[in-house]
DSSP file (Angstrom, degrees, kcal/mol; ACC not computed):
  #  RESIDUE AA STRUCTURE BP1 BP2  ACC     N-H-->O    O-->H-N    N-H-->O    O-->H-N    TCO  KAPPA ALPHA  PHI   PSI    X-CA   Y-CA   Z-CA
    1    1 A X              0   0    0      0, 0.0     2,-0.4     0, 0.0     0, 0.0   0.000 360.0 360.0 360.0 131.0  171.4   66.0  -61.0
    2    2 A X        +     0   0    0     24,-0.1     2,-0.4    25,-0.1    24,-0.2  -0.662 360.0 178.1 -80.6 122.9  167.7   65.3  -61.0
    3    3 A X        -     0   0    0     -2,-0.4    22,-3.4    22,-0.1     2,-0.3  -0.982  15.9-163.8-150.3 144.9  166.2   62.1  -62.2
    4    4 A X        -     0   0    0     -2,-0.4     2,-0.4   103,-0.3    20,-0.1  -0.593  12.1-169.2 -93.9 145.0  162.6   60.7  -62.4
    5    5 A X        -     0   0    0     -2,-0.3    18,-3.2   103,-0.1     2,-0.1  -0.798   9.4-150.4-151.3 121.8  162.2   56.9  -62.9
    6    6 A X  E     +A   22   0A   0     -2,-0.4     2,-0.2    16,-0.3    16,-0.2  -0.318  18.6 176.9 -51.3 143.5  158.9   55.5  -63.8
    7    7 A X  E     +A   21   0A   0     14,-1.4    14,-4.0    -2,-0.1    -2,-0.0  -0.745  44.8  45.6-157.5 134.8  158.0   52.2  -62.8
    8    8 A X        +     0   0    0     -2,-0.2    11,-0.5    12,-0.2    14,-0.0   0.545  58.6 139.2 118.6   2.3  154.8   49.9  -63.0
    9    9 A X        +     0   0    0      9,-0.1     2,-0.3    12,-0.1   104,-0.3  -0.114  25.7 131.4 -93.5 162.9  153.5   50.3  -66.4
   10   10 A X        -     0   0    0    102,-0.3   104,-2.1   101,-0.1     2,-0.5  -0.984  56.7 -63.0-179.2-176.1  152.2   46.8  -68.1
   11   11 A X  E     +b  114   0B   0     -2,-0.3     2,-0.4   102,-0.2   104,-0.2  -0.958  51.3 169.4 -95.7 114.9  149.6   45.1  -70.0
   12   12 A X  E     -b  115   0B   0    102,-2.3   104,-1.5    -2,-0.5     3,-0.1  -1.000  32.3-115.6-138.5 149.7  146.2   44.8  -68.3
   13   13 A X  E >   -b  116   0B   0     -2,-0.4     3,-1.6   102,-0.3    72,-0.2  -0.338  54.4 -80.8 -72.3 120.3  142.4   43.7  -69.4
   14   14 A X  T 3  S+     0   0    0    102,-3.1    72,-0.2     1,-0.3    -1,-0.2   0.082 124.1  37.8 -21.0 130.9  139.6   46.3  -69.3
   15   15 A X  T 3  S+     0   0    0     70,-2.4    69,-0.5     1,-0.3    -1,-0.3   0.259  93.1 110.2 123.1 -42.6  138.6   46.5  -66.0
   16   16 A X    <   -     0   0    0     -3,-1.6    69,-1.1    69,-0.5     2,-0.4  -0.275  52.1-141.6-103.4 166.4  142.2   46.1  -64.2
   17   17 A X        -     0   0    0     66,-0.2     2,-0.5    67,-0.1    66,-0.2  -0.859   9.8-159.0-131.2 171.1  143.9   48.5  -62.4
   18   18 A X  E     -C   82   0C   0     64,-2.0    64,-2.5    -2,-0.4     2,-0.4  -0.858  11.1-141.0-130.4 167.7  147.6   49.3  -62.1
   19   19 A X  E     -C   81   0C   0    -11,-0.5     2,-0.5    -2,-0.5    62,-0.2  -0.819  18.9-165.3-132.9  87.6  149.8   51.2  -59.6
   20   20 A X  E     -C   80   0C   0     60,-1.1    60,-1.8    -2,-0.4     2,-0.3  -0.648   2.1-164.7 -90.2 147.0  152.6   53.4  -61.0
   21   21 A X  E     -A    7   0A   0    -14,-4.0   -14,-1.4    -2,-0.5     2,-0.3  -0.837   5.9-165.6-128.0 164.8  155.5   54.8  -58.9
   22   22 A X  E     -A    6   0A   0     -2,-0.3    56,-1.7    56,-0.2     2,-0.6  -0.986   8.0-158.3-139.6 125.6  158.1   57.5  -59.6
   23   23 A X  B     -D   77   0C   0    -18,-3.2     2,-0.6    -2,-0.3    54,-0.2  -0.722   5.9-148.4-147.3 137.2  161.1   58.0  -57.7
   24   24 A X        +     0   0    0     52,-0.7     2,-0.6    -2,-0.6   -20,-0.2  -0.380  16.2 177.9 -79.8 126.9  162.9   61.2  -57.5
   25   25 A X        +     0   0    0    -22,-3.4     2,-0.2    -2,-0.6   -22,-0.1  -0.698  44.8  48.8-110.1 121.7  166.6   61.2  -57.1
   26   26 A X  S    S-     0   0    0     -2,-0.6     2,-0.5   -24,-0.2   -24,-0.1  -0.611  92.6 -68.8 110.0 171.7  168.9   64.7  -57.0
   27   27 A X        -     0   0    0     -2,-0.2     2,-0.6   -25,-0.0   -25,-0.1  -0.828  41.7-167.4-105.9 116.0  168.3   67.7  -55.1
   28   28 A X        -     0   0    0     -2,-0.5     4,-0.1     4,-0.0     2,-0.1  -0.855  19.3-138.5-118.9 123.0  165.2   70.2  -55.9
   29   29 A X        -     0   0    0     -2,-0.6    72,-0.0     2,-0.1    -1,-0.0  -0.175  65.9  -1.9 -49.1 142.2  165.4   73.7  -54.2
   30   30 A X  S    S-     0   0    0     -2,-0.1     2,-0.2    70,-0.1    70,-0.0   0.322 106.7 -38.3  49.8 175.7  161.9   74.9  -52.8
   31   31 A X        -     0   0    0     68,-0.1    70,-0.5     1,-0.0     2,-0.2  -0.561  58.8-167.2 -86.8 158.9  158.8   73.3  -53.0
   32   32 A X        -     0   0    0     67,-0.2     2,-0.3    -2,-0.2    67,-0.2  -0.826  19.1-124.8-145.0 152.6  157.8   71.6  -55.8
   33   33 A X  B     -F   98   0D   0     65,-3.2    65,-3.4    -2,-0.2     2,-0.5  -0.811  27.7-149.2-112.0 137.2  154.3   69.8  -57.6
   34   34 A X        +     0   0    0     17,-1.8     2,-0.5    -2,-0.3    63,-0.2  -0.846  25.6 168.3-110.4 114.6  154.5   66.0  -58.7
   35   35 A X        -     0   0    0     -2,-0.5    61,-2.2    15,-0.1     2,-0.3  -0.771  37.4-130.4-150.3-172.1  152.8   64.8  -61.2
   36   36 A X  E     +HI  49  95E   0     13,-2.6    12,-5.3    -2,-0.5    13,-1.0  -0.780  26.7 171.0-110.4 141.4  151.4   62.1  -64.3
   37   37 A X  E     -H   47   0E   0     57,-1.2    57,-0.4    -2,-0.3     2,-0.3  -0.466  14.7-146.3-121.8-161.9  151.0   63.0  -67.7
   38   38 A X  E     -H   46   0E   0      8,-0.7     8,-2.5    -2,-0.3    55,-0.2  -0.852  17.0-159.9 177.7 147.5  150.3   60.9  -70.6
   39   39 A X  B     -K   92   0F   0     53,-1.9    53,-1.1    -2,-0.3     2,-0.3  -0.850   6.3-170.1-104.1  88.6  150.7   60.1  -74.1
   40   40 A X    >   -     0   0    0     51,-0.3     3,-2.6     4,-0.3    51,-0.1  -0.594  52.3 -73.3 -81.2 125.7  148.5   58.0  -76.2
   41   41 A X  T 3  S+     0   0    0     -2,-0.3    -1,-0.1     1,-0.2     3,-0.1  -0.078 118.3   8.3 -23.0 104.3  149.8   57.1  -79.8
   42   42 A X  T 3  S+     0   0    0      1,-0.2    -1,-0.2    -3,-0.1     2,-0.2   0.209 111.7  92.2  31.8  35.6  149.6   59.9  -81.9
   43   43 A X  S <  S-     0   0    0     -3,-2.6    -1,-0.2     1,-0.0     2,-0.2  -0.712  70.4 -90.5-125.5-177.5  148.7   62.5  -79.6
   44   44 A X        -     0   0    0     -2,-0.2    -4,-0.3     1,-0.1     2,-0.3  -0.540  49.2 -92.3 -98.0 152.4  150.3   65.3  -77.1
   45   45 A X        -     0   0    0     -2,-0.2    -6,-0.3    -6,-0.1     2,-0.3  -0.451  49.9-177.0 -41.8 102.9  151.3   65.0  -73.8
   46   46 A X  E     -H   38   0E   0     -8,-2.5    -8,-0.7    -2,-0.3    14,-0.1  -0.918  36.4-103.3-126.3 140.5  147.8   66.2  -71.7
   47   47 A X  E     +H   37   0E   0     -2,-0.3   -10,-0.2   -10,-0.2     3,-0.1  -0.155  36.7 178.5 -41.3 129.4  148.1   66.3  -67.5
   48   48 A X  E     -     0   0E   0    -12,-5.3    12,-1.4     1,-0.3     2,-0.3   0.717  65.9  -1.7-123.6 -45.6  146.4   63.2  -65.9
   49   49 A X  E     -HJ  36  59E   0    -13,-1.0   -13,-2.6    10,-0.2    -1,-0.3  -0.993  54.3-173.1-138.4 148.8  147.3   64.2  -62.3
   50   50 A X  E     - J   0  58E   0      8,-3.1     8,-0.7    -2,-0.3     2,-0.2  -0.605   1.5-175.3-111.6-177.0  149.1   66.7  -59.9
   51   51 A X  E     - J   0  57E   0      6,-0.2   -17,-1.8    -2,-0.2     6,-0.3  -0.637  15.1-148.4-112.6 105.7  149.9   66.9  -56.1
   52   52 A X    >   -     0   0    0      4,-2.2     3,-1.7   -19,-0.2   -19,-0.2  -0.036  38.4 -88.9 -68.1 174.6  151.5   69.8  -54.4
   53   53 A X  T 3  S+     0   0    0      1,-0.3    -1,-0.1     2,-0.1   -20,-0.1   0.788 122.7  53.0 -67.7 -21.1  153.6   69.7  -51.6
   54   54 A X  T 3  S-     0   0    0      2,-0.1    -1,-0.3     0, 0.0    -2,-0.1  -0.438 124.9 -87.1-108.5  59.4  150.9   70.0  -49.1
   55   55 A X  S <  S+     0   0    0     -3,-1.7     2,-0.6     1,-0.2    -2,-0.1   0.273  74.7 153.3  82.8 -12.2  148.7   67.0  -50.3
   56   56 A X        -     0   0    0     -5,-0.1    -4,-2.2     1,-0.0    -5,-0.2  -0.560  22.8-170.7 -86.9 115.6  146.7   69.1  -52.9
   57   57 A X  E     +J   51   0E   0     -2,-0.6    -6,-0.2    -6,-0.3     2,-0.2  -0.011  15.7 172.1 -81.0 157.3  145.4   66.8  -55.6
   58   58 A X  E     -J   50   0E   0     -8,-0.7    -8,-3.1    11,-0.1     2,-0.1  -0.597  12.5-164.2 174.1 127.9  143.8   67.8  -58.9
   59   59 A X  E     -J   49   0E   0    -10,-0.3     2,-0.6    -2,-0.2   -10,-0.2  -0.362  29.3-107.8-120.6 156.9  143.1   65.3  -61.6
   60   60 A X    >>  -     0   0    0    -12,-1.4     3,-3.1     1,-0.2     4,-0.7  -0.812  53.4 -93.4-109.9 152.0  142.2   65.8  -65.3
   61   61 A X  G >4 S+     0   0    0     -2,-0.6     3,-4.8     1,-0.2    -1,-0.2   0.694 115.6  51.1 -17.8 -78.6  138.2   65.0  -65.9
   62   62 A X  G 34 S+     0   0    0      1,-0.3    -1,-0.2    -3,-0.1     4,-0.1   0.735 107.0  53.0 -61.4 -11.9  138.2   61.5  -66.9
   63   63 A X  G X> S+     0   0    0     -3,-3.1     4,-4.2   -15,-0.1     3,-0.6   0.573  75.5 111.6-101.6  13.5  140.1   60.4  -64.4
   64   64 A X  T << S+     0   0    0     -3,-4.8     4,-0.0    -4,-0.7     0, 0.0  -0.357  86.4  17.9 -59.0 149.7  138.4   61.6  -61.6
   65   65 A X  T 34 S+     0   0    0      1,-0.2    -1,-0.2    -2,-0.1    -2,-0.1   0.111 130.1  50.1  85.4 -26.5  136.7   58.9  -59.5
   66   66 A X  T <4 S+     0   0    0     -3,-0.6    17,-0.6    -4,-0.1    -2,-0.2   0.881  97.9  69.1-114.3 -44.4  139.0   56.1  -61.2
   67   67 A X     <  -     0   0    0     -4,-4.2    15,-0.1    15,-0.2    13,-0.1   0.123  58.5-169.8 -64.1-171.6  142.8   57.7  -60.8
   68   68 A X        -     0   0    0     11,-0.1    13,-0.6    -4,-0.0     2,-0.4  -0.138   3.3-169.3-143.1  55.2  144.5   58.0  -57.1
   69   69 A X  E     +E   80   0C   0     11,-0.2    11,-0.2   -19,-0.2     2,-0.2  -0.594  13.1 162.8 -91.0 133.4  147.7   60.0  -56.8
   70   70 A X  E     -E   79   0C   0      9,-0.6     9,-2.7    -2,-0.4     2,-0.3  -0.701  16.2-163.0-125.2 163.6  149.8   60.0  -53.6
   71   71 A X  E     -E   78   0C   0      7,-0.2     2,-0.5    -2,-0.2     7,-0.2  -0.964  12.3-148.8-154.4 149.0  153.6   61.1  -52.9
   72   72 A X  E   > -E   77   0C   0      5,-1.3     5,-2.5    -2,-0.3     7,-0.1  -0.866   9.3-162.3-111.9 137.5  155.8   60.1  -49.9
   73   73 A X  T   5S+     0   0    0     -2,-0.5    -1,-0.1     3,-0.2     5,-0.0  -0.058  84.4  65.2-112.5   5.3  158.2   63.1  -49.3
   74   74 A X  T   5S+     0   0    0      3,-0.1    -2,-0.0     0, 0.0     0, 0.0   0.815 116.2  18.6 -83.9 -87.3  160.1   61.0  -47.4
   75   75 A X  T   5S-     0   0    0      1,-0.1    -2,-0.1     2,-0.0     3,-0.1   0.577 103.3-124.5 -70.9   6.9  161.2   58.8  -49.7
   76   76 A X  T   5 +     0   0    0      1,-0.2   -52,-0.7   -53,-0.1     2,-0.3   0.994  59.6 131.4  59.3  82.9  160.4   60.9  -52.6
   77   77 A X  E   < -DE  23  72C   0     -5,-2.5    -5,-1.3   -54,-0.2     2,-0.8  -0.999  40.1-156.0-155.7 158.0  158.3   58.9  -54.6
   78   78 A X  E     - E   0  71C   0    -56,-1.7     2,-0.2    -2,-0.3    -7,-0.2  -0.828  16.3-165.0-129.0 136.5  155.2   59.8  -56.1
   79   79 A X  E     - E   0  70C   0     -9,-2.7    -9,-0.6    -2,-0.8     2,-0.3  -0.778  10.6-153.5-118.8 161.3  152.0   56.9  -57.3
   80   80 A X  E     -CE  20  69C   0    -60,-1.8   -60,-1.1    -2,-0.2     2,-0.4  -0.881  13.7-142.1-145.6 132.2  149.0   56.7  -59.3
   81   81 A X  E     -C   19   0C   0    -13,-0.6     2,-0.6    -2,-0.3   -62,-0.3  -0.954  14.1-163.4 -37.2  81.5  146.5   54.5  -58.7
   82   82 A X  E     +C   18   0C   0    -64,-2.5   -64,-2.0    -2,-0.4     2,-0.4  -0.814  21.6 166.9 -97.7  97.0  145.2   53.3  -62.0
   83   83 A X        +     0   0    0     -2,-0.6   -66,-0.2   -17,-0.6   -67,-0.1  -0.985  59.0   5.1-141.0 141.1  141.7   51.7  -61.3
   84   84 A X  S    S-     0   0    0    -69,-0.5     2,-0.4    -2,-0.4    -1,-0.2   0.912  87.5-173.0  34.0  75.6  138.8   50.6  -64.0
   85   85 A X        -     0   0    0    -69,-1.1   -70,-2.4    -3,-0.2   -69,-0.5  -0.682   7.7-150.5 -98.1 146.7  141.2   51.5  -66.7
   86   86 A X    >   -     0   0    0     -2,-0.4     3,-1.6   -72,-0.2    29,-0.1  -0.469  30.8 -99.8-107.7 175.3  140.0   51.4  -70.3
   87   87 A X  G >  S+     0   0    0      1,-0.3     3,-0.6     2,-0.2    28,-0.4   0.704 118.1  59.5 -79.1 -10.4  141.4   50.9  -73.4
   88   88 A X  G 3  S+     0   0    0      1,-0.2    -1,-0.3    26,-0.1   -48,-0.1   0.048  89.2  75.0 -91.7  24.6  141.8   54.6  -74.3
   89   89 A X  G <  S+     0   0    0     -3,-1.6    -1,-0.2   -50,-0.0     2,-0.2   0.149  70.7 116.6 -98.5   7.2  144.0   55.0  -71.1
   90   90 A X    <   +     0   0    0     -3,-0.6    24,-0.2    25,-0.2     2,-0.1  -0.295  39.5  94.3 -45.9 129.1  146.7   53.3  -73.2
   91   91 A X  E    S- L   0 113F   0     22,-2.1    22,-0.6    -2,-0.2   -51,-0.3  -0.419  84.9 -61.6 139.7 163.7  149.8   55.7  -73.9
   92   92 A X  E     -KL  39 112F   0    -53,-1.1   -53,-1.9    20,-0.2     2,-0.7  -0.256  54.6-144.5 -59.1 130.4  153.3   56.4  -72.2
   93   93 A X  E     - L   0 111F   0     18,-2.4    18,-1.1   -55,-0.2     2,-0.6  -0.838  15.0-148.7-108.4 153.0  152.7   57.6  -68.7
   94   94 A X        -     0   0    0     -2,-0.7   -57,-1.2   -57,-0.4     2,-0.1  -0.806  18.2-140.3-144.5 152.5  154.9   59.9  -67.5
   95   95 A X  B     -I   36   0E   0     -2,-0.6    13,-2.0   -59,-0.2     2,-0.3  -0.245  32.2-176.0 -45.2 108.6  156.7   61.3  -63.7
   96   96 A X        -     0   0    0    -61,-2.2     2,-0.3    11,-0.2    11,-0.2  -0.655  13.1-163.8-105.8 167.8  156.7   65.3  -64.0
   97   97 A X        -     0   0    0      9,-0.4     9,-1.0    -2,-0.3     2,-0.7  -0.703  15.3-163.9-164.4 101.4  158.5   67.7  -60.9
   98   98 A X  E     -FG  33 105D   0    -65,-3.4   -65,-3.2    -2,-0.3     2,-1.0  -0.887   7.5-143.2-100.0 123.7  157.3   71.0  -61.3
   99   99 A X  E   > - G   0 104D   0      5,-2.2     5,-0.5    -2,-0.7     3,-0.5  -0.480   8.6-161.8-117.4 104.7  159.1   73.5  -59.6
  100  100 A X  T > 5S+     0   0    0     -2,-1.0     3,-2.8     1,-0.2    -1,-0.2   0.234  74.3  54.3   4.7-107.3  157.3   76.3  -58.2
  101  101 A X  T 3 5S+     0   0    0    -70,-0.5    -1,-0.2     1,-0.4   -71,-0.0   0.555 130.0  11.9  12.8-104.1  159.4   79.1  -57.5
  102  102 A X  T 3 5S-     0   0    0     -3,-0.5    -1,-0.4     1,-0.1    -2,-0.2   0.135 103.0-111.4-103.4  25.7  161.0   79.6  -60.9
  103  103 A X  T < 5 +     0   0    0     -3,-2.8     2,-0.3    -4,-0.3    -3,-0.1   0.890  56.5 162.9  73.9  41.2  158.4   77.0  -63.3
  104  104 A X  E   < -G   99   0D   0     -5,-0.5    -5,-2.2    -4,-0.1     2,-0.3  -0.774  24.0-153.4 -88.6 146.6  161.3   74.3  -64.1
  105  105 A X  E     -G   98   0D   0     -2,-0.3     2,-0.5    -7,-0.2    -7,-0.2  -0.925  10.2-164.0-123.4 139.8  159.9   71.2  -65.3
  106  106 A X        -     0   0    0     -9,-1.0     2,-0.7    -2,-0.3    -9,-0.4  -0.962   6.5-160.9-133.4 132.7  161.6   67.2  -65.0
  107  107 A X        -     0   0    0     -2,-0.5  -103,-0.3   -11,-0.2   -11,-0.2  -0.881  18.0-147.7-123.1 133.7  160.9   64.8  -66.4
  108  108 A X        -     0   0    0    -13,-2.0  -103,-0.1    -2,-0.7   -86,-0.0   0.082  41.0-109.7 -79.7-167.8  161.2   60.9  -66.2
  109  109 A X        -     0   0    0   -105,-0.1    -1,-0.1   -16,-0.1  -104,-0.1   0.676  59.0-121.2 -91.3 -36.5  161.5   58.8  -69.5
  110  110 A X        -     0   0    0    -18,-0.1     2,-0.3     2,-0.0   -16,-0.2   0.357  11.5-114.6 109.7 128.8  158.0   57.3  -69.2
  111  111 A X  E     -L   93   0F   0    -18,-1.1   -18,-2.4   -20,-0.1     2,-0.5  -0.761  24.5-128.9 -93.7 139.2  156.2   53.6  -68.9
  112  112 A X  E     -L   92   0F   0     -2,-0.3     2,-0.4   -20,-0.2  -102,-0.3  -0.798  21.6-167.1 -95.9 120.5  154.0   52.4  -71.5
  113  113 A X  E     -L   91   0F   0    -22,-0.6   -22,-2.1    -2,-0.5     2,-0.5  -0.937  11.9-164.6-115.7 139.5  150.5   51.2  -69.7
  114  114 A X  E     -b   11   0B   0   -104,-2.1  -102,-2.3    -2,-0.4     2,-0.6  -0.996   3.1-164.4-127.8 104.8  148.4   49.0  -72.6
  115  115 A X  E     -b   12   0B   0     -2,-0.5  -102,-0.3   -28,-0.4   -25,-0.2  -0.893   8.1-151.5 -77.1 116.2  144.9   48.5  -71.8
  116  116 A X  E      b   13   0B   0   -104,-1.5  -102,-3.1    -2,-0.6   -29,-0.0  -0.542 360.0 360.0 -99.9 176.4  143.0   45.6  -73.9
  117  117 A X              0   0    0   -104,-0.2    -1,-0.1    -2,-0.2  -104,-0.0   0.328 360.0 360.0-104.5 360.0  139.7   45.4  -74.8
């Protein structure tokens, strides 16, 4: 059985940066894309970053330059880099595992990151 668990999410002051980590448990067939999504309070789920299985990154606009995401395939864990985060980067982030081959999606439960102002 496949499971995501989020970890790293907090409160931090305009400015600050955070590091969330994801780590994937259970066995996923083929290769597969990792990535962060978000929710912010009373909006839908939009991509904030992906990675593929060979290292290729792609970020959604505003978090170019500011975001980071990396994934150790070793231990199967997947980060974001959270750096000069604002107060509209508030909302639940969450651990995605897309997998290629037939377009299955996982998902983690999600960490709430707060930015104040």
């Amino acid at each position: 059985q496949v499971q995501l668990v989020e970890s790293g999410g907090g409160l931090v002051h305009y400015g600050g940066s955070l590091r969330l980590s994801c780590k994937l448990s259970g066995t996923i067939i083929g290769i597969y894309t990792m990535g962060w999504f978000r929710q912010p309070p009373g909006k839908e789920r939009d991509m904030v970053a992906t990675i593929t299985s060979d290292d290729r990154t792609s970020y959604a606009e505003s978090m170019k330059g500011r975001f980071t995401i990396s994934r150790d395939n070793v231990k199967n864990m997947v980060y974001l880099q959270m750096d000069s985060l604002k107060p509209e980067d508030t909302a639940v982030y969450y651990c995605n595992v897309h997998q290629d081959w037939r377009s299955k999606d996982y998902w983690g439960l999600g960490t709430q990151v707060t930015v104040s102002s």
